[in-house]
VOBA-1610 file (N, C-alpha, C; in pm, whole numbers, padded with zeros to 5 digits, always signed):
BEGIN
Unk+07251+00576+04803Unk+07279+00450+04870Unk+07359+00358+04777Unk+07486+00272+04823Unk+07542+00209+04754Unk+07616+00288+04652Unk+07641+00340+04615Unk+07695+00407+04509Unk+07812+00407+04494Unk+07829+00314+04340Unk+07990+00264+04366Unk+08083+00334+04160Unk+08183+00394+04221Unk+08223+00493+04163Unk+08318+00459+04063Unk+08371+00466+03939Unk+08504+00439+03864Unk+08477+00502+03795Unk+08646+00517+03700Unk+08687+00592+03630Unk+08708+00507+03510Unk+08671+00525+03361Unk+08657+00533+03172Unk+08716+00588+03123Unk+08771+00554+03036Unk+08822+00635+02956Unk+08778+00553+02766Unk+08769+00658+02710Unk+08723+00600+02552Unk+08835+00521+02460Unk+08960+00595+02513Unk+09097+00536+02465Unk+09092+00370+02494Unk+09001+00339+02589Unk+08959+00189+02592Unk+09172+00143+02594Unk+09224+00256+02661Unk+09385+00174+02684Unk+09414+00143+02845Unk+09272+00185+02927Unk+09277+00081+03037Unk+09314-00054+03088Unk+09355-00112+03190Unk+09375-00182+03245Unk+09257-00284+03267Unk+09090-00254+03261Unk+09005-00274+03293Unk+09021-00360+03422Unk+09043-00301+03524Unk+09054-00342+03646Unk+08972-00300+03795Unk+08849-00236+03667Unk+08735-00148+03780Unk+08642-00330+03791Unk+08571-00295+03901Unk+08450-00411+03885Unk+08369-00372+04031Unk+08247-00374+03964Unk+08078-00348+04030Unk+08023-00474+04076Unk+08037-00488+04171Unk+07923-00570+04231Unk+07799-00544+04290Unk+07700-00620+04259Unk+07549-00607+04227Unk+07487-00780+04280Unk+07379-00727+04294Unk+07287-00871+04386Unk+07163-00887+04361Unk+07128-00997+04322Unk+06951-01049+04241Unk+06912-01038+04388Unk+06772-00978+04317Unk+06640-00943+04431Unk+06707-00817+04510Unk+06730-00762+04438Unk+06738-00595+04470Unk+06683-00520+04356Unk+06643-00417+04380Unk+06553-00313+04331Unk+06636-00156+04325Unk+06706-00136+04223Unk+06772+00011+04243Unk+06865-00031+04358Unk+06918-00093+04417Unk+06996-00131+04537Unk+07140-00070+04454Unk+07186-00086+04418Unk+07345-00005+04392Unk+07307+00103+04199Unk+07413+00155+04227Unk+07402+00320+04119Unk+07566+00283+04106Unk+07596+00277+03977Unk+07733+00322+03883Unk+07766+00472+03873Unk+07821+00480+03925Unk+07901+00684+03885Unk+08036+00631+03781Unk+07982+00667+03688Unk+08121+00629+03593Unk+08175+00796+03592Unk+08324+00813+03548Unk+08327+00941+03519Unk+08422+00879+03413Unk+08433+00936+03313Unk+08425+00935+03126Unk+08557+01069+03108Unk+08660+00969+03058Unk+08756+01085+02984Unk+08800+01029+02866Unk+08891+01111+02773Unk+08889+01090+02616Unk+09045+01120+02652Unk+09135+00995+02630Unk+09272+00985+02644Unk+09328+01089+02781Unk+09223+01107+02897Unk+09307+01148+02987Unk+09237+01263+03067Unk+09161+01312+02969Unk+09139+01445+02987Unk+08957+01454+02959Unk+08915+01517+03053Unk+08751+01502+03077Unk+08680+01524+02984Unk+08592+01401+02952Unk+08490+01409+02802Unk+08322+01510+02853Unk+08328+01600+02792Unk+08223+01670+02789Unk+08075+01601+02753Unk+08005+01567+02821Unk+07863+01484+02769Unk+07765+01516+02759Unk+07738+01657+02762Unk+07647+01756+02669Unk+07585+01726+02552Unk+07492+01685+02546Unk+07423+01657+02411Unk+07386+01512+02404Unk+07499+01439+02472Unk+07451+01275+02443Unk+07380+01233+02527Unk+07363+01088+02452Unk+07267+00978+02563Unk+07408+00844+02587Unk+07377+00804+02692Unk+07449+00674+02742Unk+07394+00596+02765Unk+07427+00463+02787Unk+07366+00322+02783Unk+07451+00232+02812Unk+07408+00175+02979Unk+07523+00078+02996Unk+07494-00089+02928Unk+07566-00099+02883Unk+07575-00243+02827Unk+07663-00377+02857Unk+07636-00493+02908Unk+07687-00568+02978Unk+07590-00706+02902Unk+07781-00820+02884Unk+07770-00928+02825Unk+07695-01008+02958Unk+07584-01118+02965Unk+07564-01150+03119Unk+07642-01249+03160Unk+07654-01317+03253Unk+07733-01449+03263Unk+07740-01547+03233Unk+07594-01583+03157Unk+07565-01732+03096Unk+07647-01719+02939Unk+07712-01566+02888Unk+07781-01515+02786Unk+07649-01581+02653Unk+07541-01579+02697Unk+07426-01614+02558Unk+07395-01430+02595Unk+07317-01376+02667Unk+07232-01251+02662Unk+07294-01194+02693Unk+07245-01056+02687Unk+07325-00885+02758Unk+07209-00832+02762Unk+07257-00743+02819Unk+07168-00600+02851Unk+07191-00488+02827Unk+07091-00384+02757Unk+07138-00250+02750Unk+07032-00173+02808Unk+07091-00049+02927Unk+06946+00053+02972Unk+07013+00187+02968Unk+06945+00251+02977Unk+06956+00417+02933Unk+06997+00443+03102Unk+07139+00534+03099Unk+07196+00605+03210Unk+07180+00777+03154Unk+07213+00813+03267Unk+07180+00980+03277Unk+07334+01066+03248Unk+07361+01142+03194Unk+07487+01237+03184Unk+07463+01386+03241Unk+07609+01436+03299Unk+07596+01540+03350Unk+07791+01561+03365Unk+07790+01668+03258Unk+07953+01668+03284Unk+07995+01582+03209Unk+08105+01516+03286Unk+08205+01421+03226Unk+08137+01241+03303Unk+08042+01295+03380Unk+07970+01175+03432Unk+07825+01114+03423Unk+07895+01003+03385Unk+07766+00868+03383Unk+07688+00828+03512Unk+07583+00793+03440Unk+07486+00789+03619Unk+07416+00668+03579Unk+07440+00543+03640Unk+07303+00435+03597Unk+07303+00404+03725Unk+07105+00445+03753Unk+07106+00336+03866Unk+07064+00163+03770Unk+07094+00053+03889Unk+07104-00062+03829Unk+06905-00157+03816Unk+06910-00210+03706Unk+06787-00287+03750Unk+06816-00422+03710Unk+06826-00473+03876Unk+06864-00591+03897Unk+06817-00706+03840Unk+06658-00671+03825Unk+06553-00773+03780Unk+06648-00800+03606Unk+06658-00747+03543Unk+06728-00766+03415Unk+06867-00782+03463Unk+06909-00664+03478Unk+07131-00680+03466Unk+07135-00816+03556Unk+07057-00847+03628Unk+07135-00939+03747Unk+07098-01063+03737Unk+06977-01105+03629Unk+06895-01236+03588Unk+06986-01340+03572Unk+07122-01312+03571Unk+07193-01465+03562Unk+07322-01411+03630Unk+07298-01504+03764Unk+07432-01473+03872Unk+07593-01492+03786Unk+07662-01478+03882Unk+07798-01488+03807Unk+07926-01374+03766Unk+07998-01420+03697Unk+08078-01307+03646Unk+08130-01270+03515Unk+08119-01118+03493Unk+08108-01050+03343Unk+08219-00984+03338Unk+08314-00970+03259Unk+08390-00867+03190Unk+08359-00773+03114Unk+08273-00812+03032Unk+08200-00761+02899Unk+08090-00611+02913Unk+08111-00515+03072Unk+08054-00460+03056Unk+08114-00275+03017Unk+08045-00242+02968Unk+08089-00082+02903Unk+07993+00030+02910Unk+07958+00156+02884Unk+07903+00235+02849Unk+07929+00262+02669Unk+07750+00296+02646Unk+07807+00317+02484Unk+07715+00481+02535Unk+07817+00587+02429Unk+07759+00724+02409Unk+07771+00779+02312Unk+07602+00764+02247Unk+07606+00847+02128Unk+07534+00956+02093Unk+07545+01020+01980Unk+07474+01143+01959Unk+07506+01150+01821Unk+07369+01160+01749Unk+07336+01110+01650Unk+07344+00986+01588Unk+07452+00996+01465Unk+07510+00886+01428Unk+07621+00849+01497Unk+07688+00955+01575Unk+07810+00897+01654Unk+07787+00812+01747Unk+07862+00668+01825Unk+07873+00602+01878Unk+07952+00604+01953Unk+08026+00602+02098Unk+08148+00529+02108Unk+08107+00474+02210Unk+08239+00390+02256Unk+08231+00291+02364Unk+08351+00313+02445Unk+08346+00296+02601Unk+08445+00330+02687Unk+08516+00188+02697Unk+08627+00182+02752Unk+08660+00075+02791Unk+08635-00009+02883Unk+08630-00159+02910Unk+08541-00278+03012Unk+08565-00259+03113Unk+08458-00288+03188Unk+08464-00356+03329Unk+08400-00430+03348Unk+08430-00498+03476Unk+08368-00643+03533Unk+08232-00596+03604Unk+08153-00672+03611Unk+08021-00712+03715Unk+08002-00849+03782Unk+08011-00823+03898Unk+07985-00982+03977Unk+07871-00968+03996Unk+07732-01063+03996Unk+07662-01068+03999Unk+07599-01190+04105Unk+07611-01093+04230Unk+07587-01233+04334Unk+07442-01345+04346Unk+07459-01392+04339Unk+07279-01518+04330Unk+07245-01476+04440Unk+07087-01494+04419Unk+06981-01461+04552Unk+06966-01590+04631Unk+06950-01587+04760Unk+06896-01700+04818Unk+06782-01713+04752Unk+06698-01642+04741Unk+06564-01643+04714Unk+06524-01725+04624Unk+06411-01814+04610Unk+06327-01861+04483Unk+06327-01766+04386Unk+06294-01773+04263Unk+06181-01701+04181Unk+06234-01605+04069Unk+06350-01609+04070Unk+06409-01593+03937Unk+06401-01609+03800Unk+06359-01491+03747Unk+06364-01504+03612Unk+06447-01598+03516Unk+06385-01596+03409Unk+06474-01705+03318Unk+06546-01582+03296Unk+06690-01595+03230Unk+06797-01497+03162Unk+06697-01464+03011Unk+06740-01345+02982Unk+06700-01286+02870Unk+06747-01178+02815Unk+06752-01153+02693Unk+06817-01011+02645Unk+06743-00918+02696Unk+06784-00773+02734Unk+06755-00639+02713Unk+06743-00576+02684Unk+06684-00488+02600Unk+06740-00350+02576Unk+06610-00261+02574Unk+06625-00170+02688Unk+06515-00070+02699Unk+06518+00016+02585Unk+06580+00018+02486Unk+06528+00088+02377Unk+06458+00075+02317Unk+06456-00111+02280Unk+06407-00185+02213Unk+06285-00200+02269Unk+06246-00185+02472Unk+06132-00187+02537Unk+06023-00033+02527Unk+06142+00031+02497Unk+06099+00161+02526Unk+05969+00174+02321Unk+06029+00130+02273Unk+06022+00134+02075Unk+05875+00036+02111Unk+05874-00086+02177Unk+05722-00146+02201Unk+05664-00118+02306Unk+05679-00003+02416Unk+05622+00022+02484Unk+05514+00130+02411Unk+05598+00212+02340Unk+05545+00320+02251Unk+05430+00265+02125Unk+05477+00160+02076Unk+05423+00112+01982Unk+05278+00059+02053Unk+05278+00036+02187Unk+05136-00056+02243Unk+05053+00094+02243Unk+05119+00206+02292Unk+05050+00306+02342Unk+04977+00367+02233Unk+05091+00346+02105Unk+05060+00391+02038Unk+04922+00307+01965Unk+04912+00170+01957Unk+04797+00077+01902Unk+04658+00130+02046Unk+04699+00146+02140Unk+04619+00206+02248Unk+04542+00339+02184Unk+04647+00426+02187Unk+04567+00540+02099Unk+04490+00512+02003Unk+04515+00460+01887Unk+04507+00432+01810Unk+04313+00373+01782Unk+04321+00275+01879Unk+04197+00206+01961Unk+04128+00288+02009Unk+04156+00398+02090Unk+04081+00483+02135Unk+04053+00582+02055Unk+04103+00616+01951Unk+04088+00711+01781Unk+03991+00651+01751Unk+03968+00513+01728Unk+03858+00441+01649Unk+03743+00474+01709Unk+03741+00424+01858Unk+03632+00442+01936Unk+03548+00585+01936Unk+03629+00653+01946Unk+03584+00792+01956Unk+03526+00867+01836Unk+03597+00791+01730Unk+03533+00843+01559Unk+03410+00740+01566Unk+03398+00618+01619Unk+03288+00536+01581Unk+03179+00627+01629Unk+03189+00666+01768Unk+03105+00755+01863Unk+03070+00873+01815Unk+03177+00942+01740Unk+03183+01028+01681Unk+03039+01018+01512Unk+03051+00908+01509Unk+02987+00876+01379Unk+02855+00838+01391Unk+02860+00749+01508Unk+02695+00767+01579Unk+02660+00867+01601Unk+02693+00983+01707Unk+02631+01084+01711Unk+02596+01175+01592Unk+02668+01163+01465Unk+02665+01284+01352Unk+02523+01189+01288Unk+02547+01037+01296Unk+02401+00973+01208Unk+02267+00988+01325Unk+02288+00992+01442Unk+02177+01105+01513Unk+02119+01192+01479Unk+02221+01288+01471Unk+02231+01419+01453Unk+02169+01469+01295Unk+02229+01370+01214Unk+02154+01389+01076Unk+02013+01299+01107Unk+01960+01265+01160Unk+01838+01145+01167Unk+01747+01279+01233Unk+01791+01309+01339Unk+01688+01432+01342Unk+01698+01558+01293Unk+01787+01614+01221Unk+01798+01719+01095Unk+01724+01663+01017Unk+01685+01582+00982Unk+01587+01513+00866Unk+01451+01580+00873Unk+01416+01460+01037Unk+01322+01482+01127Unk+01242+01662+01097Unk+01362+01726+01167Unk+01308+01865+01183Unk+01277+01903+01085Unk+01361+01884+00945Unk+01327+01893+00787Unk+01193+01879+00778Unk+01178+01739+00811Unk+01033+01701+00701Unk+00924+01791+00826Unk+00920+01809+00925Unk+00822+01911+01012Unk+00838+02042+00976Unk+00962+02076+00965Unk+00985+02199+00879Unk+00916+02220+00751Unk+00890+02146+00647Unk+00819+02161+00542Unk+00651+02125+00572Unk+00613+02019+00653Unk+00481+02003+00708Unk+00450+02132+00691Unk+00499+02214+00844Unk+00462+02354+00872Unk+00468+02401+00745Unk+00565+02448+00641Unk+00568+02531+00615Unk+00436+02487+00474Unk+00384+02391+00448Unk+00263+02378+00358Unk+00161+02402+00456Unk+00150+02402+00602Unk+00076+02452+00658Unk+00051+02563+00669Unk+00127+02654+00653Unk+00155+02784+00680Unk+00109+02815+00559Unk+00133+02719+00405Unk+00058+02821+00294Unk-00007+02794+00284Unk-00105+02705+00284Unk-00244+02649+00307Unk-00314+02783+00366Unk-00220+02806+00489Unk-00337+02897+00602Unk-00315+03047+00519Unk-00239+03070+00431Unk-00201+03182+00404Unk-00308+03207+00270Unk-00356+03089+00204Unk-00438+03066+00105Unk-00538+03104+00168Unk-00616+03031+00266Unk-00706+03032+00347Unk-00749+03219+00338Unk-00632+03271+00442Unk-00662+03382+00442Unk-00623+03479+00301Unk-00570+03459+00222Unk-00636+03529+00090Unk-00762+03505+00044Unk-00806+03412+00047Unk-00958+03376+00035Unk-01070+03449+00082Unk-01045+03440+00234Unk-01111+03533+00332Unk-01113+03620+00281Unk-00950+03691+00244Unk-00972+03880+00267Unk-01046+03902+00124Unk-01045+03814+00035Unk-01115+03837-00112Unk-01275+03850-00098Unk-01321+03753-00004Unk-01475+03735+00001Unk-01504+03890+00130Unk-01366+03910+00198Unk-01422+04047+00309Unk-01398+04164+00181Unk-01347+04155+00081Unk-01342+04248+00046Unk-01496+04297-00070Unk-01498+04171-00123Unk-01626+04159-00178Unk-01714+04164-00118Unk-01727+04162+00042Unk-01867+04187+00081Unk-01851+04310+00146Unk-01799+04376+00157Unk-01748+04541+00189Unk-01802+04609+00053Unk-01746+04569-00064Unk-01799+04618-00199Unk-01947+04610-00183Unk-02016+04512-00123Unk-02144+04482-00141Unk-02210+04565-00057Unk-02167+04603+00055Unk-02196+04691+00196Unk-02204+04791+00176Unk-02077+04831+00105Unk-02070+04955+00055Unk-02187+05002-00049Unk-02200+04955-00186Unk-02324+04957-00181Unk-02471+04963-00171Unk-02501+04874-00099Unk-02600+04856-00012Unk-02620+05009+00053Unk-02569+05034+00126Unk-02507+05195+00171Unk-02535+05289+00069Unk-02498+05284-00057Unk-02506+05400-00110Unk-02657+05352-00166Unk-02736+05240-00202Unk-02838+05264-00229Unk-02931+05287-00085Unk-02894+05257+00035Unk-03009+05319+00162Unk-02961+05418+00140Unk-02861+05521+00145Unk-02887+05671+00139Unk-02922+05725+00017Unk-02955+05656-00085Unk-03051+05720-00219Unk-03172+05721-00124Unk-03229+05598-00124Unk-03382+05568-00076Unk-03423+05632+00064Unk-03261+05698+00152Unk-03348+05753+00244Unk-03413+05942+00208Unk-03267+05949+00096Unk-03248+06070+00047Unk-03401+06101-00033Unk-03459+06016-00125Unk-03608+05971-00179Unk-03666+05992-00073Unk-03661+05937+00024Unk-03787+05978+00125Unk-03816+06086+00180Unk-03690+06126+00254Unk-03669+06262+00268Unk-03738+06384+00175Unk-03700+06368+00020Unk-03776+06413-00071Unk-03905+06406-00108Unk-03960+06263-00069Unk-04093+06217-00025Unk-04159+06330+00064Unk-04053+06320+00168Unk-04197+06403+00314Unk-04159+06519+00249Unk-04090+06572+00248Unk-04075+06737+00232Unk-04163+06729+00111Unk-04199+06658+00020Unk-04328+06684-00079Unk-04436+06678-00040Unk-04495+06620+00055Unk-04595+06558+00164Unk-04639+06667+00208Unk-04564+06682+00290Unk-04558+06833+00372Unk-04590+06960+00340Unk-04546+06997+00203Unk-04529+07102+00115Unk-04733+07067+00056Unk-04746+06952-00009Unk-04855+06933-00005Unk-04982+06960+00071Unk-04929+06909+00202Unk-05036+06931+00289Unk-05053+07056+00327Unk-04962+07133+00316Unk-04945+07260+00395Unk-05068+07354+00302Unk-05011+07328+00124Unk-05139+07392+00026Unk-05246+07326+00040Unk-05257+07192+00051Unk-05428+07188+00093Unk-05460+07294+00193Unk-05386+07285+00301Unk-05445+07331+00479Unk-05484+07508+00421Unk-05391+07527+00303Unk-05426+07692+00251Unk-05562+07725+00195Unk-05560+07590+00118Unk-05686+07617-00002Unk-05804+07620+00088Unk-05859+07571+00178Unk-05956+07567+00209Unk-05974+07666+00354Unk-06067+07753+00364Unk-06120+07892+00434Unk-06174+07786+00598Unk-06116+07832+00685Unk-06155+07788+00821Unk-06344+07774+00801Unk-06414+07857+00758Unk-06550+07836+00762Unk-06646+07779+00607Unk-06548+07733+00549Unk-06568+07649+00407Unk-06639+07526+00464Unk-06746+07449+00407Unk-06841+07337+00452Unk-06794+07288+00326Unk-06765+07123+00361Unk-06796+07053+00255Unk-06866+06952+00298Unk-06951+06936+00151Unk-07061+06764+00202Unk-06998+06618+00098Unk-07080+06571+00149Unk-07029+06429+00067Unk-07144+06405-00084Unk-07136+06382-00205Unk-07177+06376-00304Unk-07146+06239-00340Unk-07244+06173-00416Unk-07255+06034-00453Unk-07275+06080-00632Unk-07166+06025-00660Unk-07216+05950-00799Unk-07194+05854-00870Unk-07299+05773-00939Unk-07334+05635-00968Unk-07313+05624-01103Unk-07265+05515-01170Unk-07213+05517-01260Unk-07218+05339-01301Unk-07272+05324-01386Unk-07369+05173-01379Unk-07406+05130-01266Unk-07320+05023-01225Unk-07357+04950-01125Unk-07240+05020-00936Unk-07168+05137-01005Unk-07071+05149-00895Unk-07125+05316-00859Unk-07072+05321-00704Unk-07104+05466-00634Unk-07023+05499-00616Unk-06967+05660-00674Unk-06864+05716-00612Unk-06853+05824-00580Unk-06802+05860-00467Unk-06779+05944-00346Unk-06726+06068-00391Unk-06733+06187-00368Unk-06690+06307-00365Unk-06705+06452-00280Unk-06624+06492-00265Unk-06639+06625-00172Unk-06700+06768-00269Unk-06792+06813-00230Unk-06844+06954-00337Unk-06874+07055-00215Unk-06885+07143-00247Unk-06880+07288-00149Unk-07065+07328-00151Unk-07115+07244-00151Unk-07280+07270-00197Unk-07341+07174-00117Unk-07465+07230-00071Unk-07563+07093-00050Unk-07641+07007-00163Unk-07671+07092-00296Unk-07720+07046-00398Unk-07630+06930-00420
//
């Protein structure tokens, strides 16, 4: 839409007899097609950047904004709110294209710059989106920057957390682990007194099987005993009971006699 077209040349040995007209309180409303030659013959714009630049009419401010290349052609659409902030008429406007340290500049043209009916116009002011573009970056960059802090502060709370209960688990970690030798004492203790009373059991054990082994030896003497009495004496053998006295005491005996 709008798109209004001329021809540059860098030889700047123009006539400068191109001129753009443009209107406050428009928005992108007209686009420059410059097309760019170098004494005649089509400038290749591969590699560079362009920037149209224009003296304004009050001849105190200008403006500079970044246009697009393709070929031998310049592309700016216009932003009125800046290029157009002070109605009137400019000579003073150009394309600059550089790459790297190189610079150049095409030769002028005019801009009429028609006034808005409208209220509400900006005061006039310099431009230059490079210069917007250099503190736009710079806010984003103090933005980041802000949000780096925040995130390390957060960052720094959570690690003094994080060490607050590593501590934590520490000192329970060692609790337990004097608990654990405590209980481990405990049970060496134990197995010392189970082992000592196993020694004692044991024991005990080997003296009941002496004393049963003794008894055993006991009856089978008993036995063996009784068996020679039960021999010595004849199924029809009589014995009587015999008293004899002996001071003051009586004592008892078995004799094979009535005498």
């Amino acid at each position: 839409m709008n798109v209004q077209t001329i021809e540059l040349d860098v030889n700047k040995r123009g006539c400068g007899n191109n001129c753009i007209r443009i209107a406050q309180g428009e928005g992108g409303g007209t686009t420059i097609k410059a097309l760019i030659y170098d004494n005649g013959g089509e400038l290749a714009l591969s590699g560079y950047s362009a920037f149209l630049v224009a003296r304004l009419p009050d001849r105190i401010h200008y403006y500079r904004g970044s246009a697009t290349v393709s070929g031998n052609t310049i592309t700016y659409v216009c932003d009125e709110s800046k290029l157009a902030s002070v109605p009137g008429y400019t000579d003073e406007a150009y394309f600059e294209i550089v790459k790297g340290d190189f610079l150049a500049q095409t030769e002028r043209f005019a801009l009429d710059i028609l006034r808005s009916a409208k209220d509400g116009q900006q005061p006039a002011q310099s431009w230059d989106n490079a210069i917007d573009d250099l503190i736009k970056r710079g806010e984003t960059a103090v933005k980041s920057s802000e949000a780096a802090v925040a995130a390390a502060n957060g960052a720094v709370s959570k690690a003094d957390t994080a060490t607050g209960k590593a501590n934590a688990a520490a000192r329970e970690a060692s609790a337990a682990t004097g608990k654990a030798n405590a209980a481990a004492g405990e049970a060496n203790t134990a197995a010392e007194k189970a082992d000592t009373a196993a020694g004692k059991a044991n024991t005990s054990a080997e003296k009941a099987d002496t004393a049963a082994q003794g008894a055993n030896d006991a009856k089978t003497e008993a036995l063996k005993a009784a068996e020679e009495a039960r021999g010595s004496i004849s199924p029809d053998k009589r014995l009587y009971i015999a008293y004899d006295t002996v001071g003051d005491t009586d004592y008892i005996s078995l004799v094979d006699t009535e005498d």
